[in-house]
C-alpha positions as CSV (number, residue, x, y, z in Angstrom):
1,X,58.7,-56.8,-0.1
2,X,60.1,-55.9,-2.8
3,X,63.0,-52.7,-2.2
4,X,62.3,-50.2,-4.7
5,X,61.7,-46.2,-4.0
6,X,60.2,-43.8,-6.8
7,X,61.2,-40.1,-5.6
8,X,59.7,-37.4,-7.5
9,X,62.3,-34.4,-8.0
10,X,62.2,-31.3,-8.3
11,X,64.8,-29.9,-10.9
12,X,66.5,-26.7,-10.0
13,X,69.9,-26.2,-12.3
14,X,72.5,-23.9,-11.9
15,X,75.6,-23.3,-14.1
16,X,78.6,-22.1,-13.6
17,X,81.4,-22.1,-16.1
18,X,81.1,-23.1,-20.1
19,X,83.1,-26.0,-20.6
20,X,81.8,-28.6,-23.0
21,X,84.1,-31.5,-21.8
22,X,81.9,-32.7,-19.4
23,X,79.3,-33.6,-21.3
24,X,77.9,-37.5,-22.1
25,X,77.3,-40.6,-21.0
26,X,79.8,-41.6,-18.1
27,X,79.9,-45.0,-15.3
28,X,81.2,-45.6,-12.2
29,X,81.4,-48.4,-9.8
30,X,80.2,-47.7,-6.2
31,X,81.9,-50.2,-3.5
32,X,80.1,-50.3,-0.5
33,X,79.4,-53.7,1.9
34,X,82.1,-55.1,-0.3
35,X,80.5,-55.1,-3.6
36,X,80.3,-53.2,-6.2
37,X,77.2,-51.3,-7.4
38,X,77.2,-49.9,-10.5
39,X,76.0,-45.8,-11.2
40,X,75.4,-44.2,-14.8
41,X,75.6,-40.4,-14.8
42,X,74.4,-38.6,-18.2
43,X,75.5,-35.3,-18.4
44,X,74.2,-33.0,-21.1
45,X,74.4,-28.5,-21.1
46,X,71.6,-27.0,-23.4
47,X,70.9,-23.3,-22.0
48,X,71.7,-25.2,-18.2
49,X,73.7,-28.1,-17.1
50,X,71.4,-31.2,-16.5
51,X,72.4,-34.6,-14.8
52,X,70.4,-37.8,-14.7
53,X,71.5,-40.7,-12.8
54,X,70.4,-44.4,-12.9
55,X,71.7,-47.1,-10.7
56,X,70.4,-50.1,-13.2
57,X,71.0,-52.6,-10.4
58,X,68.4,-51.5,-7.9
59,X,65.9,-49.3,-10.5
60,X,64.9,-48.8,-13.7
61,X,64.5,-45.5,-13.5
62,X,66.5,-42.1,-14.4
63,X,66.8,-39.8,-11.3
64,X,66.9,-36.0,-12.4
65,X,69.7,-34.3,-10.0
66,X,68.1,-30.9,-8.4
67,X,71.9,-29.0,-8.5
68,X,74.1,-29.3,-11.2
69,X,77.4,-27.0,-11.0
70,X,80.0,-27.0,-13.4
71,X,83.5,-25.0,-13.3
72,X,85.8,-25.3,-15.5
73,X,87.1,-29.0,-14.9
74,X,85.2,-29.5,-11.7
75,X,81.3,-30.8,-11.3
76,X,79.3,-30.6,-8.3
77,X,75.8,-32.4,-8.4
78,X,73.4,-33.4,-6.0
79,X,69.9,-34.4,-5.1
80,X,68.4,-33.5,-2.2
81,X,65.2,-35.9,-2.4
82,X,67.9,-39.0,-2.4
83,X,70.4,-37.5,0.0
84,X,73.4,-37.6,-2.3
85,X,76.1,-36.0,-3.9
86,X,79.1,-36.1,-6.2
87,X,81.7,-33.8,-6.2
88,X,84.7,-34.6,-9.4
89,X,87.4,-33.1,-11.8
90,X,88.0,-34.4,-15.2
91,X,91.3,-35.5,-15.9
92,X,93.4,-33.9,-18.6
93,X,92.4,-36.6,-20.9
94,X,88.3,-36.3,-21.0
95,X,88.0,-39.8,-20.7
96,X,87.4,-40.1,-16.6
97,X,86.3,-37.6,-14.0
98,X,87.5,-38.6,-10.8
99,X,85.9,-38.0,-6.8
100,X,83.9,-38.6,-4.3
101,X,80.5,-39.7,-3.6
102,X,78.3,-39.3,-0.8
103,X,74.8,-40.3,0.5
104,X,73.1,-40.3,4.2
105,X,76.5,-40.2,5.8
106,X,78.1,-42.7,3.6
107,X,80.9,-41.2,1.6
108,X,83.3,-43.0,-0.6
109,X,86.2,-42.3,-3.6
110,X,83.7,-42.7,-7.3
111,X,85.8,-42.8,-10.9
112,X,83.4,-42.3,-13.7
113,X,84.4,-43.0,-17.4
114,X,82.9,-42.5,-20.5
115,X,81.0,-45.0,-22.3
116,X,78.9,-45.6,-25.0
117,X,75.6,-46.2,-23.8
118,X,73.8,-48.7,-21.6
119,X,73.6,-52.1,-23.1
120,X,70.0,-53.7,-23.7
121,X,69.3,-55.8,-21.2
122,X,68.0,-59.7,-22.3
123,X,65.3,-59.9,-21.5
124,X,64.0,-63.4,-23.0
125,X,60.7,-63.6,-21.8
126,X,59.4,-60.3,-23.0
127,X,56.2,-61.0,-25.4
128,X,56.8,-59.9,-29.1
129,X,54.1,-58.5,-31.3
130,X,51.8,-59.7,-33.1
131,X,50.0,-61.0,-30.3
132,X,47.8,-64.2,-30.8
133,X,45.3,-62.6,-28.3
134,X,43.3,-59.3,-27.8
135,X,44.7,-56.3,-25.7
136,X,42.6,-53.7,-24.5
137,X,43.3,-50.6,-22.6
138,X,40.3,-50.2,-19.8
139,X,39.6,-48.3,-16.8
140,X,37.8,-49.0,-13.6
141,X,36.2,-47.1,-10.7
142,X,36.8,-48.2,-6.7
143,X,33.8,-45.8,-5.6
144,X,34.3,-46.1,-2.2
145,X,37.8,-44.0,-2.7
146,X,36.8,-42.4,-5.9
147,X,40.3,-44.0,-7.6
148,X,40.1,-44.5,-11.3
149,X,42.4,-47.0,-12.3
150,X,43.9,-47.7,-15.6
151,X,44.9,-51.0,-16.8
152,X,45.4,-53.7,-19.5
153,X,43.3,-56.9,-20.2
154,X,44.5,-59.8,-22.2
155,X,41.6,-62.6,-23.2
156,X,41.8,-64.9,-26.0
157,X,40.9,-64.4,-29.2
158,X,38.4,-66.8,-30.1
159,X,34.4,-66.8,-28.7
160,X,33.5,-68.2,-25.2
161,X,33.7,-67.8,-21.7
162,X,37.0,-68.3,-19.9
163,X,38.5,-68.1,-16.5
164,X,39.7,-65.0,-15.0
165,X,42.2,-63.3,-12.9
166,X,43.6,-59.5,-11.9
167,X,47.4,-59.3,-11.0
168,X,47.8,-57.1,-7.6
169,X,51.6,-55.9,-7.0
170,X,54.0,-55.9,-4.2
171,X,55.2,-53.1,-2.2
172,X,55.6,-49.8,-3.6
173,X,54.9,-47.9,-6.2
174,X,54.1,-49.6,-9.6
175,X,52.5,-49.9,-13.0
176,X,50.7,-52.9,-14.6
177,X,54.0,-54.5,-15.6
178,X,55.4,-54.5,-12.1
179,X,58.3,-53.4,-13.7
180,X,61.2,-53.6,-12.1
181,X,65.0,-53.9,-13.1
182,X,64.0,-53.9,-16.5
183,X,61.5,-56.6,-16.1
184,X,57.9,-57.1,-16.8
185,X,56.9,-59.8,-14.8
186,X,53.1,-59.0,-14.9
187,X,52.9,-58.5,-18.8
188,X,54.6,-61.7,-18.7
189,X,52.4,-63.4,-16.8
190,X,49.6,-62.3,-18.5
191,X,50.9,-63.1,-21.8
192,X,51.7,-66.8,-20.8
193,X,48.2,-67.5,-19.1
194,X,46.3,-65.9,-21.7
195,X,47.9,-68.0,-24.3
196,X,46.9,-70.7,-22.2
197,X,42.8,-69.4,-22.1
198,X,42.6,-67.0,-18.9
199,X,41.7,-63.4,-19.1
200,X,44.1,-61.5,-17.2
201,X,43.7,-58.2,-15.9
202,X,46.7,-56.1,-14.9
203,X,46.5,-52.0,-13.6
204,X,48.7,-49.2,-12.7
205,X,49.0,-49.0,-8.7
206,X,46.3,-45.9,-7.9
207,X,48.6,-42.6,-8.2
208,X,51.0,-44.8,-11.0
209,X,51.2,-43.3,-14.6
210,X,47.2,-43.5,-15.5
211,X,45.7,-44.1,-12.0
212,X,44.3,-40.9,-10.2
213,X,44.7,-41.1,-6.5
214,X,47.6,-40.6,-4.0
215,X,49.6,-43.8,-3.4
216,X,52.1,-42.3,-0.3
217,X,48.7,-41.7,1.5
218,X,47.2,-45.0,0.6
219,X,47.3,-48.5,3.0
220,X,46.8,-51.8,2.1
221,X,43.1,-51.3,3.0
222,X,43.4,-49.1,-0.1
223,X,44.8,-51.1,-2.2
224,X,42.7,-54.4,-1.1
225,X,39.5,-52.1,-2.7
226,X,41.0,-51.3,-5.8
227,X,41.6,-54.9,-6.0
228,X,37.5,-55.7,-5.0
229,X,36.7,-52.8,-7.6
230,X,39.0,-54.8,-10.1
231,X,37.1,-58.5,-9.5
232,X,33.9,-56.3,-9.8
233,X,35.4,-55.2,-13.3
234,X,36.7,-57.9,-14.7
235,X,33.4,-60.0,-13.8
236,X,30.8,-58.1,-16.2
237,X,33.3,-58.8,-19.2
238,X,31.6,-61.1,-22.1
239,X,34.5,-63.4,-22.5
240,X,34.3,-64.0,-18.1
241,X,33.2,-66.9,-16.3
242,X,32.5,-65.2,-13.3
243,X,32.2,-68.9,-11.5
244,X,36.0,-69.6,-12.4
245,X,37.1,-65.9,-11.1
246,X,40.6,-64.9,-9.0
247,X,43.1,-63.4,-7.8
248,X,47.4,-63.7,-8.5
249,X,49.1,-61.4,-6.1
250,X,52.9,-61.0,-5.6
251,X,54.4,-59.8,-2.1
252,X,52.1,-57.6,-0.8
253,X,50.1,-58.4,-3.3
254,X,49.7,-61.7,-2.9
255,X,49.0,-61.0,1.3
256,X,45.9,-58.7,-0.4
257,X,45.1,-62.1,-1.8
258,X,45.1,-64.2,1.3
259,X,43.2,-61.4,3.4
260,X,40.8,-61.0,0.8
261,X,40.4,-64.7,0.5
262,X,39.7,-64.7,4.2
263,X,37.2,-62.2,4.1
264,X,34.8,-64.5,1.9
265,X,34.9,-61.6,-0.8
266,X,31.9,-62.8,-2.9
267,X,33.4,-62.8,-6.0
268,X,36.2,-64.4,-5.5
269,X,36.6,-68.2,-6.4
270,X,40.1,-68.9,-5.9
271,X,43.6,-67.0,-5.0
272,X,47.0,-67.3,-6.0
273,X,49.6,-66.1,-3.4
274,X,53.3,-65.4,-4.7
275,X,55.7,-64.8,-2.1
276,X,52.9,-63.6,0.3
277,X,54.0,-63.2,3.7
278,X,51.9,-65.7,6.4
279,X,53.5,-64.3,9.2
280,X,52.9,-61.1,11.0
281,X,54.5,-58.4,9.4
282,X,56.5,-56.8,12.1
283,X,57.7,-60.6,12.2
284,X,58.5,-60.8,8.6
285,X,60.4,-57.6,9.0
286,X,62.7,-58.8,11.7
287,X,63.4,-61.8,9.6
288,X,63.9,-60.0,6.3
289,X,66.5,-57.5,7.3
290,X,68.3,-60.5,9.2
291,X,68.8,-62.4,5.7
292,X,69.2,-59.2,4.0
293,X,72.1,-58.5,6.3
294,X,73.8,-62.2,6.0
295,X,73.6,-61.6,2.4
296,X,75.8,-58.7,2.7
297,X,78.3,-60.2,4.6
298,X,77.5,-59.4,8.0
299,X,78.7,-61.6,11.0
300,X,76.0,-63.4,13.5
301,X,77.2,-61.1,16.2
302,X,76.1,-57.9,14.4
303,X,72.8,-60.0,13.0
304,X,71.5,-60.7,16.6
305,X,72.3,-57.3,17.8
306,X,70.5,-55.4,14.7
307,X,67.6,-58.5,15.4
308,X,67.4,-57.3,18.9
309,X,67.2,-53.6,18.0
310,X,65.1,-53.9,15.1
311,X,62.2,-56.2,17.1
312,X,61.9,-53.8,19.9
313,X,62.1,-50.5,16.5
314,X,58.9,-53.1,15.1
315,X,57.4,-53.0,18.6
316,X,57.3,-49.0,18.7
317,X,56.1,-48.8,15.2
318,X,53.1,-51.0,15.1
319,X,52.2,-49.7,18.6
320,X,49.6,-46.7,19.6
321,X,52.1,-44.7,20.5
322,X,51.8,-41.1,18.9
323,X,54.0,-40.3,15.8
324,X,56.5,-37.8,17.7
325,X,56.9,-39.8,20.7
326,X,57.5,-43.2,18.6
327,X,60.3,-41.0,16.7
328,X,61.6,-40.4,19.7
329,X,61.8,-43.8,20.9
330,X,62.9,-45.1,17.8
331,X,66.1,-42.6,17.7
332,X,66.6,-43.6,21.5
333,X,66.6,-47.6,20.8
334,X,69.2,-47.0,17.6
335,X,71.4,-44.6,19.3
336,X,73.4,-47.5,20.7
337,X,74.2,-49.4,17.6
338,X,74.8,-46.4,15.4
339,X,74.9,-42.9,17.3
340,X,71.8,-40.5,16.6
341,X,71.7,-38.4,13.5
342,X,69.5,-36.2,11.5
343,X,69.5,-38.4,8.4
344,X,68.6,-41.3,10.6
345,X,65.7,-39.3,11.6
346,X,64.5,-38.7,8.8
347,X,64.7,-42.4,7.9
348,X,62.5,-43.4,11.0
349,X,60.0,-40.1,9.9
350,X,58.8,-42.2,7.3
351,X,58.5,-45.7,9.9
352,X,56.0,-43.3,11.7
353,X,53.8,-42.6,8.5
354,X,50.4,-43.9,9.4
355,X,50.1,-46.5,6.0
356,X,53.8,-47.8,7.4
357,X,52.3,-48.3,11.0
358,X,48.8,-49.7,9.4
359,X,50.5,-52.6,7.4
360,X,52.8,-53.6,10.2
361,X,50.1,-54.2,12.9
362,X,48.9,-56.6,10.3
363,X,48.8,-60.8,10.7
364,X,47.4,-62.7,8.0
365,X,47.1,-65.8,10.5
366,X,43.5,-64.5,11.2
367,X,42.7,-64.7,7.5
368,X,44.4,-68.0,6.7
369,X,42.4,-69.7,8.9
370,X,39.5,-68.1,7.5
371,X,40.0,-69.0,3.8
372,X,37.8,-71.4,2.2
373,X,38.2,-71.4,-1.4
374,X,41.2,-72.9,-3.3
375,X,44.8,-71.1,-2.6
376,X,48.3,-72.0,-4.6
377,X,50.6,-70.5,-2.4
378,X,54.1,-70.2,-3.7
379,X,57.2,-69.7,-2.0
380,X,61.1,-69.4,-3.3
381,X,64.0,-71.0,-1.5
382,X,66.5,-68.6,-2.1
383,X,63.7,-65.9,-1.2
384,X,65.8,-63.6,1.3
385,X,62.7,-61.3,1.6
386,X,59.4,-63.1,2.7
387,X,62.0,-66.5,3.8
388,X,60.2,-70.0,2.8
389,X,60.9,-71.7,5.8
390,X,58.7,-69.7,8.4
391,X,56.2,-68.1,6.1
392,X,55.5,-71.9,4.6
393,X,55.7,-73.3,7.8
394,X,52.7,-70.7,9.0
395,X,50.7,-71.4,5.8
396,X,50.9,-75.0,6.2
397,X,49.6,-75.1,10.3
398,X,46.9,-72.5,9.9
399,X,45.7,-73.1,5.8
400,X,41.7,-74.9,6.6
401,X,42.2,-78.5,4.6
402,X,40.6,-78.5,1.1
403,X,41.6,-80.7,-1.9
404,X,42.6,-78.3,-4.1
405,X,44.7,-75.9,-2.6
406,X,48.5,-76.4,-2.7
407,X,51.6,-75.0,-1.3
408,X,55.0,-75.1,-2.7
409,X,58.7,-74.0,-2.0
410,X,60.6,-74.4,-5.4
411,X,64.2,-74.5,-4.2
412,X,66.0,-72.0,-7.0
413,X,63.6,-68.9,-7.0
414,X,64.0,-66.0,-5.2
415,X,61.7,-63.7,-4.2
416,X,61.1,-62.1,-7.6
417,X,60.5,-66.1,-8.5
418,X,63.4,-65.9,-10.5
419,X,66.2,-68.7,-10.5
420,X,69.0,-67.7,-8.4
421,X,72.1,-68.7,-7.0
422,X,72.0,-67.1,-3.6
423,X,68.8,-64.8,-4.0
424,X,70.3,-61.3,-2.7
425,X,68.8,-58.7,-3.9
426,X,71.9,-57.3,-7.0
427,X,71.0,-60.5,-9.0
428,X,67.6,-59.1,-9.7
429,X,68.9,-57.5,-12.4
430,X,71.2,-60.1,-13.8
431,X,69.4,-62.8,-14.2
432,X,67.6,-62.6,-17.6
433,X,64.8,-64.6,-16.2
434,X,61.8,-62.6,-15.7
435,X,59.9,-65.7,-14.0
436,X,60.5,-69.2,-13.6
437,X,58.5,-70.8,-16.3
438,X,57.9,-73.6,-14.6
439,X,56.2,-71.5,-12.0
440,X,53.9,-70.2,-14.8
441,X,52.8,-73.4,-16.7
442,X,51.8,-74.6,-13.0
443,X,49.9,-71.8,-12.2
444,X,48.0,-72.2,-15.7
445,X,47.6,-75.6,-14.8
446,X,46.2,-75.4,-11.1
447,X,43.9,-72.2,-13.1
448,X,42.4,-74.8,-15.7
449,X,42.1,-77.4,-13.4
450,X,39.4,-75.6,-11.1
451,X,36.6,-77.9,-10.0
452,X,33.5,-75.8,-9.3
């Protein structure tokens, strides 16, 4: 699942002192796990002092800081919603301030400097205007929850009826684009298949820029009727063949697609799964932060221990077991490893949310069995978040037989389906890559090449 955390923030500022000097654009490398993470800091005073912070290797987004101090040469910032703070003095020349960072118990030394700005990222699969399609900016009700959601849809240009799909998103918060790391994988997406003749329909995540609704409240029940009320949508367009009409999810989106799939969900004529897990979740979990953790360098003796601790923390999470007395447990079954804490409390406090406990009592093995309409399931080698090996593996035994459905590992991808070298989760933003095109002219493909 993709590793991403929007955190709105409220902005409380407070000045001290009048110095000027500190003000612009400054950078920093963080080093923690052995690498390096980089942190942009901009720094502006109008009648108070205002930071924003970015890390551009993990979000695309600024992060307004909800204390800003300034005396003299020194700084103080923090934010309270992410846990961190900065405390540094600029050096005699202006050109570096120079101090310490610190975040959920983690503290280490932070030298920003000044820079110019951030440079644009390449981004060579981002579609360019004029388009050689129509766009339209539509809106949808699911009734059931009373959600309006807000979207795009791409068809082509010319007169006729054409297969369709919607694009449902992975974990967390997100818009139509999916954007993340300064990609737009869904716009890309849609911009490739409906070159190709498929109507695509993409829309902000319920509570997302122009969805109403409340995402933090909302399970993957929720979101697998905003996707039904989306089919229902995109079905009564002109340009629609409603018999040639599906689904492309990524993540957890593309686990909506196989349990929708194996519900027999009238409208639905085929599904596209990208990265979807096919394993029980608090399976996939365990094995996720295990190849997370090798990623980062650490040994097999501190992987089986956290595997260990981290199956029995799955166990307490997915079970019946009221909130305050899993939190409880939870702290209890950690304090060995790492000593008890209030920040790791309020860590598990969000493991014991009800949507959290909801998606990981779930097992798509049910629903695979279930499914009989065409699937492309796609899976990445390199994937380090929903791993190839066992969520293929559990596809391939419990997928019902039918001639058109295929499933695939392509060995370079990870789990954003870009190509990788080793698939941790700081090349996301490197790679220029949004997605593999390879991956997208065989999902066009397999699209047009529906038998009825």
């Amino acid at each position: 699942m993709r590793i991403l955390f929007i955190v709105l923030l409220s902005v409380i500022y407070s000045c001290q002192g009048v110095s000027q000097t500190m003000e612009g654009r400054w950078k920093g490398d963080l080093e923690a796990s052995g690498k390096k993470i980089p942190l942009l800091f901009a720094i502006s005073k109008e009648n108070n002092w205002t930071v924003k912070m970015k890390s551009p290797s993990q979000a695309q987004m600024d992060f307004n800081m909800d204390s800003v101090s300034v005396n003299g040469d020194s700084i103080f910032i923090k934010s309270s919603a992410l846990g961190l703070s900065f405390a540094g003095k600029l050096q005699e020349s202006g050109e570096a301030i120079v101090g310490k960072y610190s975040q959920r118990g983690f503290t280490a030394p932070l030298t920003l400097t000044r820079y110019e700005g951030e440079k644009a990222e390449r981004r060579t699969q981002q579609p360019m205007n004029p388009l050689p399609y129509e766009s339209k900016q539509v809106a949808f009700t699911n009734d059931r929850d009373e959600v309006r959601l807000a979207g795009t849809m791409t068809q082509p240009a010319q007169p006729g009826k054409y297969p369709a799909v919607i694009l449902v998103s992975g974990s967390g918060p997100q818009n139509r684009n999916s954007e993340v790391f300064g990609h737009k994988p869904f716009e890309v997406i849609a911009d490739y298949l409906t070159r190709k003749g498929i109507v695509v329909l993409r829309y902000d995540d319920r509570g997302v820029a122009e969805s109403t609704g409340s995402f933090v409240k909302s399970n993957i029940g929720d979101f697998s009727r905003d996707a039904m009320a989306a089919l229902s949508f995109i079905k009564r367009q002109d340009k629609v063949d409603s018999t040639r009409l599906g689904i492309i999810g990524h993540s957890e989106g593309g686990l909506i697609s196989l349990l929708l799939a194996g519900q027999h969900i009238p409208d639905l004529k085929f599904a596209v799964s990208l990265a979807g897990p096919s394993v029980a979740i608090d399976s996939l979990m365990v094995l996720q932060l295990y190849h997370v953790g090798k990623s980062q360098g650490m040994s097999e003796a501190d992987l089986s221990q956290a595997r260990t601790i981290n199956r029995k923390n799955f166990e307490i999470v997915k079970s019946e077991i009221p909130a305050p007395e899993a939190l409880n447990q939870l702290m209890k079954n950690t304090g060995a490893l790492t000593g008890t804490s209030e920040e790791l409390r309020k860590e598990f406090q969000v493991m014991v949310l009800e949507p959290y406990r909801y998606f990981l009592r779930i097992d798509p093995v049910p629903f695979i069995r279930r499914i009989n309409i065409p699937l492309l399931a796609v899976f990445g080698e390199k994937d380090i978040q929903v791993p190839a090996i066992e969520n293929q593996a559990s596809l391939s035994a419990n997928l019902p037989a039918n001639a058109q459905s295929r499933i695939k590992t392509y060995p370079s991808l990870n789990h954003l389906m870009q190509p990788a070298k080793t698939g941790a989760l700081d090349e996301y933003y490197e790679i220029e890559t949004t997605i593999e095109p390879q991956l997208l002219e065989d999902i066009s493909k397999w699209i047009l090449g529906m038998k009825n």
